[in-house]
C-alpha positions as CSV (number, residue, x, y, z in Angstrom):
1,X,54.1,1.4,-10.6
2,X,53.4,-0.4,-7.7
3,X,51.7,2.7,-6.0
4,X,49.7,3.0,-9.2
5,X,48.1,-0.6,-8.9
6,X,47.5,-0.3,-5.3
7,X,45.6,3.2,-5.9
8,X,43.8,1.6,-8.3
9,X,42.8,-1.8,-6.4
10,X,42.0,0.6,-3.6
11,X,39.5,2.8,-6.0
12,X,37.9,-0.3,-7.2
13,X,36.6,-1.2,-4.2
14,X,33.7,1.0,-3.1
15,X,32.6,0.1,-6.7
16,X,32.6,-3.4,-5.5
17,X,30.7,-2.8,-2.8
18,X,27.9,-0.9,-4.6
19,X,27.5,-3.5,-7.3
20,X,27.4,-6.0,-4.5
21,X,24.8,-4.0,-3.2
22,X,22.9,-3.7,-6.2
23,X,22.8,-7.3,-6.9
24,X,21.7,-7.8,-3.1
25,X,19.0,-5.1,-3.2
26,X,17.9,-6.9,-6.3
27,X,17.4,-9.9,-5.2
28,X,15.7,-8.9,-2.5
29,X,11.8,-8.9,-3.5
30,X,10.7,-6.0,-1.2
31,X,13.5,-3.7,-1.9
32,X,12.3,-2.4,-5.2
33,X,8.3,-2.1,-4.3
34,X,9.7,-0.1,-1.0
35,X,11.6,2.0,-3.4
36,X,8.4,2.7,-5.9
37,X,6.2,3.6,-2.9
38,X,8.6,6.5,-1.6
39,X,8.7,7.2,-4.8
40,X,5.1,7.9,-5.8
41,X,4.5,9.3,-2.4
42,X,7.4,11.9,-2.9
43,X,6.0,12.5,-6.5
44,X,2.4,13.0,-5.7
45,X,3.3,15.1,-2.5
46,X,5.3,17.4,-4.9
47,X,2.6,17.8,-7.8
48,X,-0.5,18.0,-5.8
49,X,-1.2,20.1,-2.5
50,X,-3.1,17.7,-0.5
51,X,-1.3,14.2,-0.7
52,X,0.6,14.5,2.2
53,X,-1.7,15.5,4.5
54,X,-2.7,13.3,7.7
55,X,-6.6,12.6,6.7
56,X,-5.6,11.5,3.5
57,X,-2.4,9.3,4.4
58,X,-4.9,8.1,7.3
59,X,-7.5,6.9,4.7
60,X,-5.0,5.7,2.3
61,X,-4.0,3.1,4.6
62,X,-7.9,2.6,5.8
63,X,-8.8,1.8,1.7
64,X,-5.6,-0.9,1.5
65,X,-7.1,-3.0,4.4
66,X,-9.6,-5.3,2.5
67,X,-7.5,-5.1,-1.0
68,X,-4.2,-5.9,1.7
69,X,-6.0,-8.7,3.0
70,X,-7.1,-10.2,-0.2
71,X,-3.9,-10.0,-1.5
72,X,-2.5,-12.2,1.3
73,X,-4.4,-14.8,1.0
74,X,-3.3,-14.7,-2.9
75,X,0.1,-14.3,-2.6
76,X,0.0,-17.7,-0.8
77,X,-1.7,-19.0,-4.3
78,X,0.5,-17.0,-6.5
79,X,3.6,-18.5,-4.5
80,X,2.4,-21.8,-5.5
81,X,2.0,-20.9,-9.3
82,X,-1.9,-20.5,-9.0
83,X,-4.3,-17.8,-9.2
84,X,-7.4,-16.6,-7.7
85,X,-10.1,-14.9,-9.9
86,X,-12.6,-15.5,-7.2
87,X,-11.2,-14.0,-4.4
88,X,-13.3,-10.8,-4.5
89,X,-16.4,-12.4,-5.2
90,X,-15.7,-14.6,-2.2
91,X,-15.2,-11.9,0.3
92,X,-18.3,-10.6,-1.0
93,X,-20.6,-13.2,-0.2
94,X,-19.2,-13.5,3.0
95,X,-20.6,-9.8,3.7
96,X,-23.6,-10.3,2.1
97,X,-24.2,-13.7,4.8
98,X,-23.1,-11.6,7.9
99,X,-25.0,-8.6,7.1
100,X,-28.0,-10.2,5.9
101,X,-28.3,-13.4,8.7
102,X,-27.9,-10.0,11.1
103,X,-30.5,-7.8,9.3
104,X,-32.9,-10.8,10.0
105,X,-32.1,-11.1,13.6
106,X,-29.6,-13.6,13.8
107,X,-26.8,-13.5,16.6
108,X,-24.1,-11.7,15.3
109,X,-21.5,-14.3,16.2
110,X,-23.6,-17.3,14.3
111,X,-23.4,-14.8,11.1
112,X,-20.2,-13.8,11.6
113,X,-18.7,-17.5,11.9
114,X,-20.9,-18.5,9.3
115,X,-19.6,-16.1,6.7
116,X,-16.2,-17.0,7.7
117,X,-17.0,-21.0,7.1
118,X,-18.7,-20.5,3.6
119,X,-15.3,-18.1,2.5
120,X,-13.2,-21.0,3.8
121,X,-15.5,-23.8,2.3
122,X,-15.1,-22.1,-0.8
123,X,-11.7,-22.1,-0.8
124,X,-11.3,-25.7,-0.2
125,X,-13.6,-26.3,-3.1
126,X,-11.1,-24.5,-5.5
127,X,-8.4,-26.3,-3.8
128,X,-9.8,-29.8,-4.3
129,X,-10.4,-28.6,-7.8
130,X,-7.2,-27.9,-8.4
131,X,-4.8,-29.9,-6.5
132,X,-6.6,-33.3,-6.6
133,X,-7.8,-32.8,-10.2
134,X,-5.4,-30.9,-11.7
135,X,-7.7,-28.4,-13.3
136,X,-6.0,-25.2,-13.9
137,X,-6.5,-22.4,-11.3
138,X,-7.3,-19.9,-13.6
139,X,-9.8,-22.0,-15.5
140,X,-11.5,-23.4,-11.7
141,X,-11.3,-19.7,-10.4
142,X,-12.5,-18.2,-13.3
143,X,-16.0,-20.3,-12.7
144,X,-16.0,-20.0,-9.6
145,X,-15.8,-16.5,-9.9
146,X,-19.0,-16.3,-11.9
147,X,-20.8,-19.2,-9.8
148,X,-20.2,-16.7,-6.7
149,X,-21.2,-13.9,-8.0
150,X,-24.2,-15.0,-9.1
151,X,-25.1,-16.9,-5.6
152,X,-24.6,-13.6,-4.0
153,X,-27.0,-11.9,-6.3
154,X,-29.6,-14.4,-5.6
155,X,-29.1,-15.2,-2.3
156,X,-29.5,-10.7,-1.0
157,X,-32.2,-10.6,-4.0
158,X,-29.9,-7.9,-5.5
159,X,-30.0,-5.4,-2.9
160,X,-27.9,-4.2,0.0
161,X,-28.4,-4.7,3.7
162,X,-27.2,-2.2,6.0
163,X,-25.0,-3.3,9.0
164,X,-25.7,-1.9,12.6
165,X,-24.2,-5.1,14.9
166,X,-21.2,-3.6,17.0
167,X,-19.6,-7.1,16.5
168,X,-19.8,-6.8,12.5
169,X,-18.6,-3.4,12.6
170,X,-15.4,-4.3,15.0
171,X,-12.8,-3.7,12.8
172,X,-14.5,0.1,11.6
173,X,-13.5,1.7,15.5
174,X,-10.1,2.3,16.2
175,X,-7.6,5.2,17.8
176,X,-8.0,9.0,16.4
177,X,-5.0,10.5,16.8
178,X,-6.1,14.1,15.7
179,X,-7.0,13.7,11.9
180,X,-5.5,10.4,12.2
181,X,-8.0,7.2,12.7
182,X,-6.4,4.1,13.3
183,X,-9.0,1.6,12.8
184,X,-8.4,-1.6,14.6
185,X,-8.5,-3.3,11.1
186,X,-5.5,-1.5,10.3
187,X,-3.7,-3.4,13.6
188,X,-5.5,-7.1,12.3
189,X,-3.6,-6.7,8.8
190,X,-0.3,-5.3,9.9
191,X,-0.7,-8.5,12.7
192,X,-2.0,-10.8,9.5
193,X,0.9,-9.8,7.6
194,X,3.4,-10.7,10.6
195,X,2.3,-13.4,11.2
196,X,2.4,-14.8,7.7
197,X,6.1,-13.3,7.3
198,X,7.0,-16.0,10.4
199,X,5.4,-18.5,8.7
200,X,6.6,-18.5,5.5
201,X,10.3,-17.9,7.0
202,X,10.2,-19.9,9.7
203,X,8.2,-23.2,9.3
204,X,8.5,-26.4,6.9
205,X,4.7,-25.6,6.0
206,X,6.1,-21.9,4.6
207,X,9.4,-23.9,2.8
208,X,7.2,-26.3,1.4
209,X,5.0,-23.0,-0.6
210,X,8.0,-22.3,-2.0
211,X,9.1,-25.5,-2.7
212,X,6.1,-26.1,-4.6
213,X,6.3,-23.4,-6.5
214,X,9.4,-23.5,-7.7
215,X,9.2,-27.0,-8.9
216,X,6.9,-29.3,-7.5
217,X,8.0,-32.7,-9.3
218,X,11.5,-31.7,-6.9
219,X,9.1,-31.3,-4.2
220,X,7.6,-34.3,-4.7
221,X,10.7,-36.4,-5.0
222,X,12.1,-34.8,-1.6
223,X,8.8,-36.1,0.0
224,X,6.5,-33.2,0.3
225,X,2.7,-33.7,-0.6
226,X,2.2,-31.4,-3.2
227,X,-1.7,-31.7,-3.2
228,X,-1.4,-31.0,0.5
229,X,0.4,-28.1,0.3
230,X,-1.6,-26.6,-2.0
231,X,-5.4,-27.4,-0.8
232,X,-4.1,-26.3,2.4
233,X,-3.2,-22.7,0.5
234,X,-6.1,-22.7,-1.3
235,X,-8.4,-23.3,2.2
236,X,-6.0,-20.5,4.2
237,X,-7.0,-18.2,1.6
238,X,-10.6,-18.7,1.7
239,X,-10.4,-18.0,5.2
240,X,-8.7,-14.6,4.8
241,X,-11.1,-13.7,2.2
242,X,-13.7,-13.9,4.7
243,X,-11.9,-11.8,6.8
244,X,-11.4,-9.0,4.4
245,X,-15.1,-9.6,4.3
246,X,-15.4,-8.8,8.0
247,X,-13.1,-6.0,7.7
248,X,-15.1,-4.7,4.6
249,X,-18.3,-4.7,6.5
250,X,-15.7,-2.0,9.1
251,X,-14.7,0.2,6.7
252,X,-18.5,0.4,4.5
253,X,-21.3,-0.6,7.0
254,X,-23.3,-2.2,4.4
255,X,-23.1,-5.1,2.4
256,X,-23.8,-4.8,-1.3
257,X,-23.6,-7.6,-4.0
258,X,-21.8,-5.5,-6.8
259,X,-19.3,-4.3,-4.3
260,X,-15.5,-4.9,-5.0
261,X,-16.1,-5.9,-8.7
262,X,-12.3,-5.5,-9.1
263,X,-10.7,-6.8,-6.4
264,X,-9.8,-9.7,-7.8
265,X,-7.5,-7.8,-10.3
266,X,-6.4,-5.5,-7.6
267,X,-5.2,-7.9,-5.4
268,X,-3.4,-9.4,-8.0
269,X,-2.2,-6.2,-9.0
270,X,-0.5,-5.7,-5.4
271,X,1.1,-9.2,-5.4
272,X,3.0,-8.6,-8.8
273,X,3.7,-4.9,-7.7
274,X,5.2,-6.1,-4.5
275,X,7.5,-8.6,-6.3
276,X,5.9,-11.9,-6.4
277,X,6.7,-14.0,-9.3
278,X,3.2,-15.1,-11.4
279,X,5.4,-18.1,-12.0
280,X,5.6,-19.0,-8.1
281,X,8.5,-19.8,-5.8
282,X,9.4,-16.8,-5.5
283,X,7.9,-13.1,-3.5
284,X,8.2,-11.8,-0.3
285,X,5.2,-11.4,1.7
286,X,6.4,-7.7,2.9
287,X,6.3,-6.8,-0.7
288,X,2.6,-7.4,-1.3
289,X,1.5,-5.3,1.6
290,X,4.1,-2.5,0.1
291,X,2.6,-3.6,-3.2
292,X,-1.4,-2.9,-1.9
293,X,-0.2,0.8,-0.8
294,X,0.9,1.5,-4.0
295,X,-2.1,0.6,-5.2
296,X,-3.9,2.9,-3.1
297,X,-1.3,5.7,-3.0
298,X,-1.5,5.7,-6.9
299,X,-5.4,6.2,-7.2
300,X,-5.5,8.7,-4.2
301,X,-2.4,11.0,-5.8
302,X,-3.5,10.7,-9.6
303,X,-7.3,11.3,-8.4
304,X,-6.0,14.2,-6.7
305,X,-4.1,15.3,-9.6
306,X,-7.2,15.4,-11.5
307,X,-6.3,12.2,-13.9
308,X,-9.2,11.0,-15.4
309,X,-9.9,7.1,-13.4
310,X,-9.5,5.8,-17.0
311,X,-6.0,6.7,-17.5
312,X,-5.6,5.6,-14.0
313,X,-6.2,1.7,-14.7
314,X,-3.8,2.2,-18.0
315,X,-1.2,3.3,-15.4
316,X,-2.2,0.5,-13.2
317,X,-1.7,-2.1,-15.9
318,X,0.9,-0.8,-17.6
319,X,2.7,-1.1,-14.0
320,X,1.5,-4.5,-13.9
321,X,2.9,-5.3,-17.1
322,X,6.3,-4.0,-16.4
323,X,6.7,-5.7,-12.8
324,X,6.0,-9.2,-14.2
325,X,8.4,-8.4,-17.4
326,X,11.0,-7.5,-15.1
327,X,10.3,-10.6,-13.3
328,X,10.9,-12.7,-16.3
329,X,14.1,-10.9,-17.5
330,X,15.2,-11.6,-13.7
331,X,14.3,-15.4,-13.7
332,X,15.9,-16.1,-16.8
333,X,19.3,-14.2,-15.7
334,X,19.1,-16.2,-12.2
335,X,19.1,-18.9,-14.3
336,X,21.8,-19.0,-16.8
């Protein structure tokens, strides 16, 4: 009998473990978006013939730089329960300055710079907005995004300007490994998303994001500056923006008001995807860049696959959809 209940015990026990491991891989935000991207990759390697091939891996990864980079700066929003509607529109304008102050014969430096310092000025207009009025960031990023969109149609006169500075162009070059290029933008977001990932791990400003999120009256009471915290989230994104405007400018040497229409909803898209809760306080910042690949990997494998680009935003959204329902169902569980 006894033999019986030790056997038993003994079987138990790798069950244990793999529920353990279950419930760790669960709560950890980047395991599941890892785990849809091989997925999708070993999918749409299987059903069409020219997924996993090195040119188009290598421009996979070239079309999630700007869409990666936007999404950084709004995972720092989403982390503090905001949004950004406007991010796109932003990063727009910021081409639009550069490449146009350039076209006119401008030094490339003053037009880079200054593109950056409208991005970030924009930013820190929706932050005051929101965290010293307490307007809702949908609501203040919403008109923004029209406001921007408009300036930039006014301010090119509706039409493109072609880019030719070496300086503007930067983060276009890179390392060609064969069919491979390995743009040097590629090597600025992997760095970006590094660096972020320390900060948000490793420094009171990155506790007090999450802190904020999660319940900023808490926050508050434990003595963080709440409107602080977030206008200073609000003005970091701006500035990234205007880097994905830099690094837009690489990959697409010209700069055209109706670019990126939908980056705003694709960079949100990557956020949720790679496991960052639209209620904030919670994400991992490993899971949005994992999240902006399967973006990418989905429209290059279903374009290749012949689905129609219609059905590819209903697989999109209903993706969306499903990651921020699973979300839910995992908030309320964590908090019974």
């Amino acid at each position: 009998m006894r033999t019986r209940v030790t056997n038993r015990a003994a079987g138990s026990e790798p069950h244990a473990r793999l529920r353990e491991t279950l419930r760790y891989a669960l709560r950890t935000p980047a395991v599941g978006p890892l785990a849809a991207l091989l997925i999708a990759v070993a999918v749409f390697s299987i059903t069409t013939e020219t997924f996993l091939t090195a040119q188009n891996l290598s421009l996979v990864l070239q079309q999630s730089i700007v869409i990666g980079t936007l999404a950084l700066g709004q995972s720092l929003i989403v982390l503090t329960a905001g949004i950004d509607l406007s991010n796109g529109a932003i990063a727009v304008l910021g081409t639009i300055i550069m490449a146009k102050l350039a076209f006119e014969g401008a030094n490339s430096w003053e037009a880079l710079l200054l593109g950056l310092a409208v991005a970030t000025f924009l930013g820190l207009v929706n932050g005051l907005l929101v965290a010293r009025l307490g307007l809702p960031p949908f609501i203040v990023t919403l008109g923004a995004l029209t406001v921007v969109f408009a300036v930039s149609r006014l301010y090119s006169h509706s039409r493109s300007y072609q880019v030719t500075s070496g300086l503007l162009l930067f983060w276009g070059d890179g390392i060609q490994l064969g069919a491979v290029l390995l743009t040097w933008g590629t090597f600025l977001l992997i760095g970006l998303y590094a660096l972020f990932r320390y900060v948000l791990a490793d420094t009171a400003w990155g506790r007090h994001i999450y802190a904020v999120g999660n319940a900023p009256e808490s926050a508050r009471l434990t003595g963080i500056s709440v409107w602080r915290t977030v206008l200073s989230v609000y003005v970091t994104a701006g500035f990234l923006y205007g880097i994905a405007a830099w690094q837009a400018l690489g990959r697409i040497a010209n700069a055209d008001p109706n670019a990126y229409q939908t980056a705003n909803l694709e960079s949100i898209t990557a956020v949720v995807l790679g496991g960052t809760s639209l209620f904030g306080g919670r994400g991992s910042i490993i899971g949005t860049l994992i999240g902006a690949l399967i973006v990418n990997v989905l429209r290059s494998g279903l374009t290749q696959a012949g689905i129609d680009s219609l059905y590819q935003d209903v697989a999109t959204g209903t993706l969306v959809i499903v990651a921020v329902g699973v979300d839910q169902v995992l908030r309320r569980s964590g908090s019974r």
